[in-house]
BANU-123122 format. One record per residue (C-alpha): residue number from 0; residue in three letters; x, y, z. Coordinates in steps of 0.5 Angstrom, whole numbers. Layout:
<atom><pos>NUM</pos><code>ALA</code><c1>X</c1><c2>Y</c2><c3>Z</c3></atom>
...
***
This chain:
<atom><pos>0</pos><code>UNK</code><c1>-96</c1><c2>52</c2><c3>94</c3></atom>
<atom><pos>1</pos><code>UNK</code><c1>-95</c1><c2>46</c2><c3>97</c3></atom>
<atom><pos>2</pos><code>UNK</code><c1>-102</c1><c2>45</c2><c3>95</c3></atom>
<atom><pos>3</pos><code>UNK</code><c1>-101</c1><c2>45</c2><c3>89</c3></atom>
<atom><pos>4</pos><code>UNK</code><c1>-95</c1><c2>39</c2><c3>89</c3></atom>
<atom><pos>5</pos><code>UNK</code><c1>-101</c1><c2>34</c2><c3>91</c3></atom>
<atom><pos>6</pos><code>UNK</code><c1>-105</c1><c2>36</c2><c3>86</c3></atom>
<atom><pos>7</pos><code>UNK</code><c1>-100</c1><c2>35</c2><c3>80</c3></atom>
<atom><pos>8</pos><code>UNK</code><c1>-98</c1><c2>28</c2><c3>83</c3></atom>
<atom><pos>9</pos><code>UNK</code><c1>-105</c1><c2>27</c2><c3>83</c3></atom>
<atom><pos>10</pos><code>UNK</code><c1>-105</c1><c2>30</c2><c3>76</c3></atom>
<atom><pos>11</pos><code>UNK</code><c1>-99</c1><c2>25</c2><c3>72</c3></atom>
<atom><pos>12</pos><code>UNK</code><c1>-102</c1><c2>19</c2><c3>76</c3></atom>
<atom><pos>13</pos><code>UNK</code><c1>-108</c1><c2>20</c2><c3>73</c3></atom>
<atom><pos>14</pos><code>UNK</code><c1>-104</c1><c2>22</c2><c3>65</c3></atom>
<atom><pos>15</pos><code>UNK</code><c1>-101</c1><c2>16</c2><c3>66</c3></atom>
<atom><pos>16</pos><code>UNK</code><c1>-107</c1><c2>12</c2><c3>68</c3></atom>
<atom><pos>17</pos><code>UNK</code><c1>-111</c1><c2>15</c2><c3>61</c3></atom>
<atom><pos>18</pos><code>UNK</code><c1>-104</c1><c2>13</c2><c3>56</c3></atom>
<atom><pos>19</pos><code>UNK</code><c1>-103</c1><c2>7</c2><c3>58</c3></atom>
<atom><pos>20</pos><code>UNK</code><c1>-111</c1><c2>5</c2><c3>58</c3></atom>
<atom><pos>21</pos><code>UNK</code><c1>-110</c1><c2>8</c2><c3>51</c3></atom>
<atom><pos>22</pos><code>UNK</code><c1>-105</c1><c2>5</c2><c3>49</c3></atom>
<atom><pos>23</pos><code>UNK</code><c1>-106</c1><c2>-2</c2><c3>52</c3></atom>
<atom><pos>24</pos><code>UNK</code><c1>-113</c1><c2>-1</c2><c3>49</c3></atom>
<atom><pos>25</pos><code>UNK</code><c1>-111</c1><c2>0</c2><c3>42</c3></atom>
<atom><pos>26</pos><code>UNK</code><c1>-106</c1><c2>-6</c2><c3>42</c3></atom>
<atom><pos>27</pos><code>UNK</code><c1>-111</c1><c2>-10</c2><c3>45</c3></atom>
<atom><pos>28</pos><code>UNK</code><c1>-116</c1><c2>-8</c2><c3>39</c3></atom>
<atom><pos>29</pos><code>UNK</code><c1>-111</c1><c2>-9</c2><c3>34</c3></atom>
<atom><pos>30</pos><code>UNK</code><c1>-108</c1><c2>-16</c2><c3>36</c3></atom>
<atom><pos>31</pos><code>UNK</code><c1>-117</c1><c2>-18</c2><c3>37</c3></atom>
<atom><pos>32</pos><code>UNK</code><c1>-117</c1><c2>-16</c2><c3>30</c3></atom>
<atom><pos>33</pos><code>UNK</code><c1>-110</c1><c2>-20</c2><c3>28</c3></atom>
<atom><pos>34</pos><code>UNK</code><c1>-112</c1><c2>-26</c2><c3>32</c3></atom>
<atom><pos>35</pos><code>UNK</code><c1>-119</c1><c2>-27</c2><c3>29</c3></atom>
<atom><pos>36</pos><code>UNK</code><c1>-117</c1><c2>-26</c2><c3>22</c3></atom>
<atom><pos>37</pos><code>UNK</code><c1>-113</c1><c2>-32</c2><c3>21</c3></atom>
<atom><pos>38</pos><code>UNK</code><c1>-113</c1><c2>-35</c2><c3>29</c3></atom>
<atom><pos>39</pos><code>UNK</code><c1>-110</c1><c2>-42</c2><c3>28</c3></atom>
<atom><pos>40</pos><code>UNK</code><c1>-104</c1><c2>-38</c2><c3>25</c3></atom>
<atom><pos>41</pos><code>UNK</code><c1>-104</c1><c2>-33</c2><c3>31</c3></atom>
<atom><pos>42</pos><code>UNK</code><c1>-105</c1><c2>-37</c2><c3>37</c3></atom>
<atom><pos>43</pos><code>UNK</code><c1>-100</c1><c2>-34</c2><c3>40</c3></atom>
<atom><pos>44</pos><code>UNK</code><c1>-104</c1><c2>-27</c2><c3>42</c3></atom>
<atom><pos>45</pos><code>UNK</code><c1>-109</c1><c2>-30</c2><c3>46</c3></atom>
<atom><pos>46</pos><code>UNK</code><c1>-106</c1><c2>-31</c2><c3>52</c3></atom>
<atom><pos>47</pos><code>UNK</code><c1>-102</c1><c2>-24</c2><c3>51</c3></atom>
<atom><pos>48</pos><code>UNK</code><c1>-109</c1><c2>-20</c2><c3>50</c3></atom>
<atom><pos>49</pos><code>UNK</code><c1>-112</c1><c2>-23</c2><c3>57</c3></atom>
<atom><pos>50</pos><code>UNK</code><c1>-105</c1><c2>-22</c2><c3>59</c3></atom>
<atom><pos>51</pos><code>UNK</code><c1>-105</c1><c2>-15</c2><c3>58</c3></atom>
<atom><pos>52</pos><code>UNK</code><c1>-113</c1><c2>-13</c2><c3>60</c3></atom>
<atom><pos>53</pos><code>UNK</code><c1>-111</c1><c2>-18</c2><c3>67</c3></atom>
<atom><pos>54</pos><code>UNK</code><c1>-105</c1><c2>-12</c2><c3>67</c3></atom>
<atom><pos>55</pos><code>UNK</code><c1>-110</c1><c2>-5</c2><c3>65</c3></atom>
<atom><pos>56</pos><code>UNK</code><c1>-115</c1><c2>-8</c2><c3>71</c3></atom>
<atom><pos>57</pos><code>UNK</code><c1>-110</c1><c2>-9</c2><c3>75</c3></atom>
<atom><pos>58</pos><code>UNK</code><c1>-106</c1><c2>-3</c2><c3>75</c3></atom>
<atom><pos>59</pos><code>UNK</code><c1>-113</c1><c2>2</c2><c3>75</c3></atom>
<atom><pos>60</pos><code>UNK</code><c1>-115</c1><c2>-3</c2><c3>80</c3></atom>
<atom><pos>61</pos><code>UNK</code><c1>-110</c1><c2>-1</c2><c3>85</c3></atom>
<atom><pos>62</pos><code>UNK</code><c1>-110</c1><c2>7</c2><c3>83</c3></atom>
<atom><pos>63</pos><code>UNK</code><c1>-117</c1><c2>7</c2><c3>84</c3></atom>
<atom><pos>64</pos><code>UNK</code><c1>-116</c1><c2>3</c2><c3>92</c3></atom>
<atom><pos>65</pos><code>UNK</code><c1>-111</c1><c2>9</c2><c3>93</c3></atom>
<atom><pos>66</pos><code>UNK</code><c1>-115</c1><c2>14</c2><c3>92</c3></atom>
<atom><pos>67</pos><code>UNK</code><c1>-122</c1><c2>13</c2><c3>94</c3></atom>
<atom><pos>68</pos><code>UNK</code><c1>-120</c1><c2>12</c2><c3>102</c3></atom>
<atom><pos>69</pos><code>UNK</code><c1>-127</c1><c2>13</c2><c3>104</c3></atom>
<atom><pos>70</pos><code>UNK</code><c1>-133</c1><c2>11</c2><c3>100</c3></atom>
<atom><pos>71</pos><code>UNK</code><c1>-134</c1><c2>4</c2><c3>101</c3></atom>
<atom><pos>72</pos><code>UNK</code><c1>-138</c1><c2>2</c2><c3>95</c3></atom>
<atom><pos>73</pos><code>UNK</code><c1>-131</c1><c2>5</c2><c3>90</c3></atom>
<atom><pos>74</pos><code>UNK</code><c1>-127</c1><c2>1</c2><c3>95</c3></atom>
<atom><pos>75</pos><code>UNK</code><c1>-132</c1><c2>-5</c2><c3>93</c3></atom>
<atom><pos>76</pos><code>UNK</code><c1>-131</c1><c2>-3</c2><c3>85</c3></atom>
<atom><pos>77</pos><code>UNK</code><c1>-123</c1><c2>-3</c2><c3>85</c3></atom>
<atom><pos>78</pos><code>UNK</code><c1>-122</c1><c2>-9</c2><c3>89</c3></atom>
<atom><pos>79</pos><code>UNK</code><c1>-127</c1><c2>-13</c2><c3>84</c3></atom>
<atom><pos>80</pos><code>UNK</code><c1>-123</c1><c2>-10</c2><c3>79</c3></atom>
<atom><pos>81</pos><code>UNK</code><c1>-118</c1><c2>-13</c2><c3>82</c3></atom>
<atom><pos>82</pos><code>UNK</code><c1>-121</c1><c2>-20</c2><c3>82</c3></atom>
<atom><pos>83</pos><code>UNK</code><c1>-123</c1><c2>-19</c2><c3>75</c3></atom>
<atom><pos>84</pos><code>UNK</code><c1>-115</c1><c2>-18</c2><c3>74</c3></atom>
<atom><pos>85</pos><code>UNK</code><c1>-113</c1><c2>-24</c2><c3>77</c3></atom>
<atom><pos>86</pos><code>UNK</code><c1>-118</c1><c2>-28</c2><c3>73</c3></atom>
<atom><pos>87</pos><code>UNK</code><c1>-116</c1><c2>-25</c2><c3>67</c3></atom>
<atom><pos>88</pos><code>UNK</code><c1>-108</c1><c2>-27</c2><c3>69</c3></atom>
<atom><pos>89</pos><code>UNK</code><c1>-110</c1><c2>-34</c2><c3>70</c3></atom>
<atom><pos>90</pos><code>UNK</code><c1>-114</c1><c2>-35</c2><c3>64</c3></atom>
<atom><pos>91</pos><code>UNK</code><c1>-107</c1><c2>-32</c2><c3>60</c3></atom>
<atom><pos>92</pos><code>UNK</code><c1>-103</c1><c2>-36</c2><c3>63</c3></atom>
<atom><pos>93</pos><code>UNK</code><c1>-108</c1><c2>-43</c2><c3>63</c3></atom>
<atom><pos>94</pos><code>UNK</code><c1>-109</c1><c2>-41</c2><c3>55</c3></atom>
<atom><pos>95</pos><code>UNK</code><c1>-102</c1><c2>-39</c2><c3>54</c3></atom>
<atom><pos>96</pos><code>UNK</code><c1>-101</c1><c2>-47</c2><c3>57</c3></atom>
<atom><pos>97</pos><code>UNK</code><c1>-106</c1><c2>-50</c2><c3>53</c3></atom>
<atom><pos>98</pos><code>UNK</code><c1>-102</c1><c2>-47</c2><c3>47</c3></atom>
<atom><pos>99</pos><code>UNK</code><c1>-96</c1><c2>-49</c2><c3>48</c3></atom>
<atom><pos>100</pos><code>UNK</code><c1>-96</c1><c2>-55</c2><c3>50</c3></atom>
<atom><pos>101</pos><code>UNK</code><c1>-101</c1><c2>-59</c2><c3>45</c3></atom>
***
């Protein structure tokens, strides 16, 4: 029975994992849609879109790196998750700069 707990934890991890990918999905389409209709009325969405797909890869990054102790080449694709994570926030950060201070 032991077992089973691991599995389960295993099992919500990887739940939570596919809701928040299809929540911050569906969020991200609907506000790529918002912003691309009128942009200059919805600047504001942009940094919040690469804040939210910096965020998604991120946290999949991390659950992968957690879970794959031994292949290198699944090290190696969460860690380059990761980077594209951190790029994807500093690119929030550096329109949401852009647009609030013209």
């Amino acid at each position: 029975m032991i077992g089973n707990e691991g599995r389960r934890k295993v099992r919500s991890e990887s739940v939570a994992l596919d809701v928040m990918h299809v929540l911050i999905g569906v969020t991200v389409v609907v506000l790529a849609v918002i912003s691309f209709i009128d942009p200059e009325d919805n600047l504001i969405f942009f940094p919040v879109i690469f804040f939210l797909a910096a965020i998604l890869n991120l946290v999949t990054g991390n659950y992968r790196m957690g879970h794959n102790k031994r292949s290198r080449r699944q090290k190696l694709s969460a860690l380059l998750q990761m980077l594209f994570g951190i790029l994807l926030m500093a690119l929030a950060i550096i329109s949401a700069a852009s647009i609030w201070w013209r």
